[in-house]
N, C-alpha and C positions, 0 to 999 in steps of 0.2 A: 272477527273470530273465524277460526276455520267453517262451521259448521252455521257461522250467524247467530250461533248465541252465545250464551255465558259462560266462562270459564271453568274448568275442573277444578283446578287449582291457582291460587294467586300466592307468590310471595311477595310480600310488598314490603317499600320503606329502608332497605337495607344502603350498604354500598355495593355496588357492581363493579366488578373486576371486570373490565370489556379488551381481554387479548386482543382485540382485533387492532383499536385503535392507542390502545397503552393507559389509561384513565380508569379515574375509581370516580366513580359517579354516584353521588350520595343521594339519597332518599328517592332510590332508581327502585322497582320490582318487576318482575316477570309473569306472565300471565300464560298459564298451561292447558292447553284442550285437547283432552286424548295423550299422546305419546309426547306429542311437540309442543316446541312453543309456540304461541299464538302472537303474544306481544309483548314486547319490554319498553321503561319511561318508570315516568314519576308519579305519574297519573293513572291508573288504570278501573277507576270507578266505572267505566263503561263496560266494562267485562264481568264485575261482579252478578253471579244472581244468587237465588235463594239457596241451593245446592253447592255451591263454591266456596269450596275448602280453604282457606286460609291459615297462611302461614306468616305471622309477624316478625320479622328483620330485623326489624328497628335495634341500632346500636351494632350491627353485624356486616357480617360482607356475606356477599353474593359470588362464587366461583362455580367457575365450569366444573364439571366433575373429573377427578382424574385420571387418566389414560394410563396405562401400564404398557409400554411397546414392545418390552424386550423379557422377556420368563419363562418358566418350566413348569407348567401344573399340571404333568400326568404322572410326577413321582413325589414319593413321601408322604403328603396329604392329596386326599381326594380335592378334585376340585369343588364340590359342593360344599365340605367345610373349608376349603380356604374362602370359599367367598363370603360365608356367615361371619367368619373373621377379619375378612379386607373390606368389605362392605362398609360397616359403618367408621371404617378410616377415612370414605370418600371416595371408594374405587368405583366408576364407572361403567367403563370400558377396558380388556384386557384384550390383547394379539400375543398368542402363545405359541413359543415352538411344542412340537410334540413329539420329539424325537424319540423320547422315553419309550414309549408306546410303539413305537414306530417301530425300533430296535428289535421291540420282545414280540409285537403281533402283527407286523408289517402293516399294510394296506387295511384290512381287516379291522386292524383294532383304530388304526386310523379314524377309518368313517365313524365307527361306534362312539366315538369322542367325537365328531360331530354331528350325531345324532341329538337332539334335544338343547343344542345350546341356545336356537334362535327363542325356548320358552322361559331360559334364563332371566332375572329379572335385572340383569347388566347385560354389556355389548360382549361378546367375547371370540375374537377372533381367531383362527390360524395360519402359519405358515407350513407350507411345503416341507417335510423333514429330508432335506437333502444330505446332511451325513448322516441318516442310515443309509443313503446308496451309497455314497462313500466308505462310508463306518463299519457298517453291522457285517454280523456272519451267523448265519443260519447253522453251520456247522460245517458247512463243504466248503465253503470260503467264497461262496456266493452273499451277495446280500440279504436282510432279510424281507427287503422291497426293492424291486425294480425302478431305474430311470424313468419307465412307460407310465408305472403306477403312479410316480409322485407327476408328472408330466399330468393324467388325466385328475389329480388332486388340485393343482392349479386349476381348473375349471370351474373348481365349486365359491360359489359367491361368497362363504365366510372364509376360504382361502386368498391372504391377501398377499400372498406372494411366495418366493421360494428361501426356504428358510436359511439358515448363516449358514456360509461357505467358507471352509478352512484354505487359507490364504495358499499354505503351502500346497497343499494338493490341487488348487485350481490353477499353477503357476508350470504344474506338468500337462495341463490343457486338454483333461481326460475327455472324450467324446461325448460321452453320456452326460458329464456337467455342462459342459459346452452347452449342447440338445437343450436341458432345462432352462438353464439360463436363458437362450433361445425361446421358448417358451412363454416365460413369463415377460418377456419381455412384448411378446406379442400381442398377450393379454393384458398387456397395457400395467404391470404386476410388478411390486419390486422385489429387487433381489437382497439379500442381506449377507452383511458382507462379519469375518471373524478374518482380522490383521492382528492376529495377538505378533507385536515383534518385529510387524516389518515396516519397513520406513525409505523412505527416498523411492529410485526407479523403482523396486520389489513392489512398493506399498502402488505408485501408478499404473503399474504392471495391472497389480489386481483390481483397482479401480477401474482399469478401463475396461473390465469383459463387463460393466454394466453394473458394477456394486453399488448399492444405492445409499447402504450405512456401515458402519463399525461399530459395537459398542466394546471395543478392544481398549482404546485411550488408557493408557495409568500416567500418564506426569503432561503438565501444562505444553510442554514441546510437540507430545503425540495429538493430543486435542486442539494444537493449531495450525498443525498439518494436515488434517483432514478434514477441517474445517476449508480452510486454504482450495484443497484440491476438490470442495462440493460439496464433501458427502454429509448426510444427515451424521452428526456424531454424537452418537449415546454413551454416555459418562452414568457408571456403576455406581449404586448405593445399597448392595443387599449382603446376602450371607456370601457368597462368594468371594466376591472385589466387594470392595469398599473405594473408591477414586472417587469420590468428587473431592476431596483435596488439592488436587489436579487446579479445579477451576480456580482455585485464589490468584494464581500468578495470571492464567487468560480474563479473568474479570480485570484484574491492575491492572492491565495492559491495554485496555480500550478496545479489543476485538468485538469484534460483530458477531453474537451469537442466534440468531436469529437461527439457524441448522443448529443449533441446541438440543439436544432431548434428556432428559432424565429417565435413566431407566433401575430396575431390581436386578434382571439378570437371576430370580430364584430368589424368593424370601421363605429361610427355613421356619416350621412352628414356631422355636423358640424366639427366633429373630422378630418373626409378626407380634407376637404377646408383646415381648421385652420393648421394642422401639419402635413397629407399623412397618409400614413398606413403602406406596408414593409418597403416603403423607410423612415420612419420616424422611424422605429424598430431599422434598420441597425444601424443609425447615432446614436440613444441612446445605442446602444450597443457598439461604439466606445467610443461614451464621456465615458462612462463606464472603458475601458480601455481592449476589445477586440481588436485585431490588427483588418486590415480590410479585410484581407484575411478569416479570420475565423469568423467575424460576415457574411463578403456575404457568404460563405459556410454554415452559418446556418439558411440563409436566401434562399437557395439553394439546390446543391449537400445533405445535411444531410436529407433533406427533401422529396427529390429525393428517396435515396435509401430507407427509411424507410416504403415507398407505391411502392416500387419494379416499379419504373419508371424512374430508373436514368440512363437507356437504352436508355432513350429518350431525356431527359430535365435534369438540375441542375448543367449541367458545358458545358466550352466551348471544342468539339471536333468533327470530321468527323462522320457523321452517325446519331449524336444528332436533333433533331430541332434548326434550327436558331431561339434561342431565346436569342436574348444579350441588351447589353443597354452599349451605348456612354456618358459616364459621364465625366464631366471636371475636379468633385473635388472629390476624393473616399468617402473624411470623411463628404464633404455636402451632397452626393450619391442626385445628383437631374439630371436625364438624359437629354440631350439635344437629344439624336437619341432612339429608343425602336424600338427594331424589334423584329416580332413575328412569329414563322412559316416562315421567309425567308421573312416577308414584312415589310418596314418602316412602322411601326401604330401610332406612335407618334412623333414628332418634337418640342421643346425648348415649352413644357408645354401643347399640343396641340393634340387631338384626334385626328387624321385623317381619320379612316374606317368608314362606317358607322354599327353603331351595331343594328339589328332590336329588334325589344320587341318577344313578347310571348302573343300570343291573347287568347293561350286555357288557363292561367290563370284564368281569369274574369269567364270561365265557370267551372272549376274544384275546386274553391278556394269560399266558400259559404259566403256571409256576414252576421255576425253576427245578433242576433236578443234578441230578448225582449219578454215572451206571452201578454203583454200588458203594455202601459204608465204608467212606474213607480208613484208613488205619494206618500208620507211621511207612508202612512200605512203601505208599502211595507216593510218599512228601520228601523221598530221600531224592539228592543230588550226587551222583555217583562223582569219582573221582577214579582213575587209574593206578593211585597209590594206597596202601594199606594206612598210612600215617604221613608227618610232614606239614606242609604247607601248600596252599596252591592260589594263584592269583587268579580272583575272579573281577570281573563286572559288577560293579553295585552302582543301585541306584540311589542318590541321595538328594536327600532331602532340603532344595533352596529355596523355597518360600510353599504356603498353603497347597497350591498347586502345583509351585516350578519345580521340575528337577535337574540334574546332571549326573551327570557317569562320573564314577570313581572305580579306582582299579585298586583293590583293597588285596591282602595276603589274608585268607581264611585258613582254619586248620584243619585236617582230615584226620577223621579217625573211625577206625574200620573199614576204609574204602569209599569212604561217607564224607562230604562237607559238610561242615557243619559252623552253626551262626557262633557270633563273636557276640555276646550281650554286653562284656566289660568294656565293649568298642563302640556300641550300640549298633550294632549290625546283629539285625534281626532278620528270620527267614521269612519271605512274603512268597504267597501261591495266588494263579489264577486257574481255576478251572469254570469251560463251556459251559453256560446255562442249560444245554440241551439235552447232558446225561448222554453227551459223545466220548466221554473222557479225557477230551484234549487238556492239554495241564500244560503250565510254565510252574518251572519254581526256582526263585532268583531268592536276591538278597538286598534287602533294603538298609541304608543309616538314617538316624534322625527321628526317627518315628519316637524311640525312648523309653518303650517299656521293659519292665526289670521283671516283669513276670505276666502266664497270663498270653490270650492270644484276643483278638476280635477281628468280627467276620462281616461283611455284608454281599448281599445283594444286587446291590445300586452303583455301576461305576460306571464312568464317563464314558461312551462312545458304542457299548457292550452291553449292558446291564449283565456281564456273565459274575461269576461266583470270586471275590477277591477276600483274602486273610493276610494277616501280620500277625506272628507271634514268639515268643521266646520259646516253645517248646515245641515238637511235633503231633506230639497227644496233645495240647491244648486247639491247635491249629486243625489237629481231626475233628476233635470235638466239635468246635465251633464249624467248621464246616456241613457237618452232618445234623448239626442241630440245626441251621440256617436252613435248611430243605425238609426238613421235619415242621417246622412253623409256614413253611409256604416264603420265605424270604425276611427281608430283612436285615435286622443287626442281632446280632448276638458278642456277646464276650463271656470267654471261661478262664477261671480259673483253677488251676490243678484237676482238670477232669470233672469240673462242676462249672454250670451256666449261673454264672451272677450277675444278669441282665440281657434282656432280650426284647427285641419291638417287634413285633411280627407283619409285613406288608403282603398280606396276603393275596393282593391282588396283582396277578403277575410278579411276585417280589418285589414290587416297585411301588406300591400305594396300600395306605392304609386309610380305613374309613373311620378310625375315630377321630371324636372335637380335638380342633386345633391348640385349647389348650392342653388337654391331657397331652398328645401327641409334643407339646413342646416342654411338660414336665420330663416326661419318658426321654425323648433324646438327649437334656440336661441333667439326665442322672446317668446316660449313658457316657456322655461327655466327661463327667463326674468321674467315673467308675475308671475310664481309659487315663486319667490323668493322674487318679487316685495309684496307678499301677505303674505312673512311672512316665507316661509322656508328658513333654514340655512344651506341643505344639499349642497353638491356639483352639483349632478345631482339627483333632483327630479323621472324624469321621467324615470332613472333605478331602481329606489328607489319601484316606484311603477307597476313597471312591475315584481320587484322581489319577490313581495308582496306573491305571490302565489307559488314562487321556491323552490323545494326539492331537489336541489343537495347537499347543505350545509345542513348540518343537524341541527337543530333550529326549531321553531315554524312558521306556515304558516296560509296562509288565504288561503283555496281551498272553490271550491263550495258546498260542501258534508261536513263543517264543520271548525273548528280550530283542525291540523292538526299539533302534534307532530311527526317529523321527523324520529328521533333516534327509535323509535319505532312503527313506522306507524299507529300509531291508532288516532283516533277523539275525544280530550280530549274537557269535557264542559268548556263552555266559564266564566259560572257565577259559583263560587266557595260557597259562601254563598246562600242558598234561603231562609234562616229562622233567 
C-alpha cells in the first residue's frame, strides 16, 4: 500500500475489464488508498483493515471510468449540473472545449472556468479555444481574445492542448494559427483538428501543420482515412452528429482501431435524460458490433493516451486514479457503483457529492444586448423597386447543420422584400451581441414554420443574437424579449411569448437541474414543430444558422457569408 497500511476502499470479486491487455479477469478486485489505486488481483485480503470500505462485485464488472474527449459545457446547462447528471452514467473524466465562453468573455471568462475545477469531484480538462481567434468579433471585427491570450492558456496544466481548428481556415496558413499550433506543439500539447469535408491532399494538407485528431468522420470511408493517415479519430454519438453508424462497415472490414475514440461532441439536457451520453456511445457502439473491451478502450484508455494523460486515468492499474465503475451488464454499461478519485460519487443512478457552481460566471460572461427595442423598421430588406419580383440569395436548409445557397425569386412589395411562407422561405435576422447594431437579414428555406417566429442566443462561432420567423413583429418580439430574459430561447406567436428558457448567464448558460432544463427545451422543440417545422431539431438548426465550420453559405452579422471563400457575397442578385 502506498502509505503501508490498509486500504480506503476495496472493490472486490468482480470481473475486470483490463484495456491494457484486452481480458476480462474474473473474481479480480482493486484496492484504493487515497486518490489512487494501490493494488489490483484476486486476492486482496492484505489490504483489508478495520476502516475499509468495501464494495462487493461479485457477479459484475469492473471498468475504467469514462473519458469524454470531445464537448461543449459552457453553454446551455451549467457545468455543475451537467455533472450531477453525467456522473452517475459513469463519467469520470471530461476535456472540454470552451469556446462558448471564450466567444462572449474572452480570456477572462476563460480562466474563471478554470478556476475550481481541480476541487471537482471528476477530472475535467481543457482546451485552447482557438476559433474564437479565429471566430469571434467583439464588434470591431477584432476577436474577442488574442493569439497571445490563448498561446499563454496553453501553459496552464489543465490545458491539454489547442482546441479544434477549422480545416479550411488553417489551409489559408493564417500567422497567428500557425504561432499556436507552434506552441502547443512545443509544450509537448496536442492540437485538434475539425476536417468536417475534406478528404485526399486537402485532408493531408491539414494533417500535416500537426493535427493530432478529427472528430469530423460521418461514413466508414472518412473514419478509415484518418485512421490510415494517424490521426486519433473520434466518431460522434450526441445531440449534434450522431455517426457511429459509420463504424459497422470499418468493424466488417477488419481495421485496426486502436486510434479509436468515442466521443459526444455536446450532450443536449434532453439528450442526457432520454439516452446518457458516454455510456450511451459505449452501448451504440456494441450494438454496432465492436466487442466490449474495445469500445470501453475507446471510450477510455485511447483517449487517455492521445492528451498524454494515461499516466493518470483510462485504465484499471496501481498508480492510476481510482477512477472505475461497477456495472452489472457490459453491453447495457449502466453503472450501479462510479467511483472517482478513490470516492464512491454515484450509487444505482444517483449523485451523491455535492458539486458547487461558479459565481464568477454571472460577472465575467456579459448578457447580451440590443442598441434599442427592435420594431419591423429594423428587419426590413429594402429592394430598389416599389413591387415585382427580385432574385435573392437564400440559404437552405440540407441537413441539421449543412447548408447551401439557392437563388430563389422573392416578391417586393412597398420597396420591401419580403418572405415567401407558401415556398417556405422564411426571413432570418442576426444581430451583434454587443448592442452595436450590426444586423444581417437574409432569407432562409426549410426551416418550416407556418406561423410564429423563435429566437435564440446561442449560435455557432458568435453566440451573437439569431431569429427565424414568418412575420416581422413576431421576429421583433422574440428578439427583444430574448435580451429582456438575459438570453436564451424564446418563441412568439402573434405578438405573444408561448415559450421561453432564459440562460442568464451570458445568454449562453443556465443554472437550473438538468432535468427541468431538458423538460423546457422539449417543450420548446414541441412548440417550434407544433407551428409548422418538419426538422428534427429546430433549435440546432438555428444556432447553426451563423456556423462556418462546414463550408456552405451563412448568416453572420457583418453580412451573407460564403464560406469556401470567406468573403460577404450580396444578398439580392437582381436590383433592376
Amino acid at each position: 500500500m502506498e502509505s503501508g497500511g490498509p486500504a480506503d476502499l476495496i472493490v472486490r470479486d468482480g470481473t475486470l475489464l483490463n484495456v491494457y491487455s484486452g481480458e476480462l479477469l474474473e473474481g479480480w478486485g482493486v484496492a484504493v488508498h487515497g486518490e489512487r489505486i494501490a493494488a489490483m488481483g484476486p486476492d486482496l485480503s492484505h489490504a483489508v483493515g478495520p476502516d475499509t470500505e468495501i464494495v462487493d462485485a461479485h457477479g459484475r464488472y469492473l471498468t475504467p471510468g469514462l473519458i469524454e474527449g470531445h464537448t461543449h459545457l459552457d453553454n446551455v446547462q451549467s457545468l455543475q449540473e451537467y455533472l450531477h447528471a453525467a456522473i452517475p452514467l459513469g463519467l469520470t473524466t471530461v476535456i472540454t472545449e470552451l469556446v462558448h465562453a471564450a466567444n462572449v468573455g474572452g480570456a477572462t471568462a476563460f480562466r474563471a472556468f478554470l478556476d475550481g475545477l481541480e476541487a471537482l469531484p471528476i477530472l475535467v480538462y481543457t482546451t485552447a479555444p482557438c476559433i474564437s481567434v479565429l471566430c469571434s468579433d467583439r464588434g470591431d471585427g477584432q476577436p474577442v481574445i488574442s493569439s497571445q491570450e490563448v498561446e499563454d492558456l496553453l501553459e496552464h496544466p489543465l490545458v491539454l492542448g489547442l482546441g479544434e481548428v477549422y480545416w479550411h481556415l488553417a489551409l489559408e496558413y493564417p500567422p497567428e494559427l500557425l504561432t499556436m499550433i507552434a506552441k502547443a506543439h512545443r509544450l509537448r500539447k496536442q492540437v485538434e483538428g475539425h476536417a468536417a469535408g475534406a478528404r485526399g491532399w486537402k485532408l493531408q494538407r491539414f494533417v500535416g501543420l500537426g493535427i493530432g485528431s478529427c472528430h469530423e468522420p460521418i461514413t466508414a470511408e472518412g473514419v478509415t482515412e484518418r485512421l490510415r493517415l494517424g490521426l486519433h479519430t473520434m466518431v460522434r454519438e450526441g445531440s449534434v452528429r450522431q455517426d457511429l453508424g459509420a463504424l459497422s462497415g470499418v468493424i466488417s472490414s477488419g481495421l485496426d482501431l486502436h486510434r479509436l475514440i468515442l466521443v459526444t461532441d455536446t450532450v443536449w439536457p434532453d439528450d442526457l435524460v432520454r439516452r446518457g451520453g458516454m455510456d450511451h456511445a459505449v452501448r451504440r457502439a456494441m450494438e454496432l458490433g465492436l466487442d466490449p473491451v474495445s469500445a470501453v478502450r475507446a471510450a477510455t484508455l485511447t483517449c487517455a493516451e492521445h492528451f498524454g494523460i494515461d499516466h493518470m486515468v483510462g485504465g484499471i492499474g496501481p498508480g492510476k486514479y481510482a477512477n472505475l465503475l461497477v456495472v452489472p451488464d457490459l453491453r447495457r454499461m449502466e453503472p450501479e457503483v462510479v467511483i472517482s478519485r478513490g470516492k464512491v460519487v454515484a450509487r444505482e443512478g444517483r449523485c451523491l457529492v455535492e458539486i458547487k457552481g461558479n459565481p464568477r460566471l454571472r460577472e465575467v460572461l456579459p448578457e447580451p444586448s440590443l442598441p434599442h427595442p427592435l420594431t419591423v423598421e429594423d428587419l426590413k430588406v429594402p429592394a430598389d423597386r416599389l413591387g415585382g419580383w427580385v432574385k435573392v440569395r437564400v440559404v437552405d436548409i440540407a441537413g441539421p447543420i449543412v447548408t447551401r445557397e439557392l437563388i430563389v425569386s422573392l416578391p417586393v412589395e412597398g420597396g420591401e422584400v419580403v418572405a415567401d411562407r407558401r415556398a417556405d422561405v422564411l426571413k432570418a435576422a442576426v444581430f451583434d451581441r454587443w448592442g452595436l447594431g450590426q444586423r444581417t437579414m437574409g432569407f432562409i428555406k426549410g426551416f418550416g414554420l407556418q406561423k410564429g417566429a423563435v429566437a435564440s442566443s446561442l449560435s455557432y462561432d458568435t453566440s451573437n443574437l439569431v431569429a427565424i420567423g414568418v412575420t416581422d413583429v413576431d421576429i421583433a418580439w422574440a428578439l427583444n424579449r430574448l435580451v429582456e430574459i438575459g438570453g436564451g430561447f424564446v418563441v412568439v406567436v402573434d405578438g405573444t411569448v408561448v415559450e421561453e428558457l432564459s440562460m442568464p448567464i451570458g445568454g449562453i448558460i443556465s443554472e437550473e437541474p438538468v432535468p427541468i432544463l431538458a423538460e423546457k427545451m422539449n417543450r420548446i422543440k414541441r412548440t417550434v414543430k407544433d407551428l409548422g417545422s418538419n426538422l428534427h431539431d429546430p433549435l440546432l438548426t438555428l444556432q447553426a444558422l451563423t456556423f462556418t465550420a462546414v463550408p456552405a453559405i451563412r448568416l453572420r452579422e457583418r453580412g451573407l457569408l460564403q464560406v469556401k471563400t470567406g468573403q460577404i457575397i450580396p444578398l439580392l442578385i437582381e436590383t433592376s
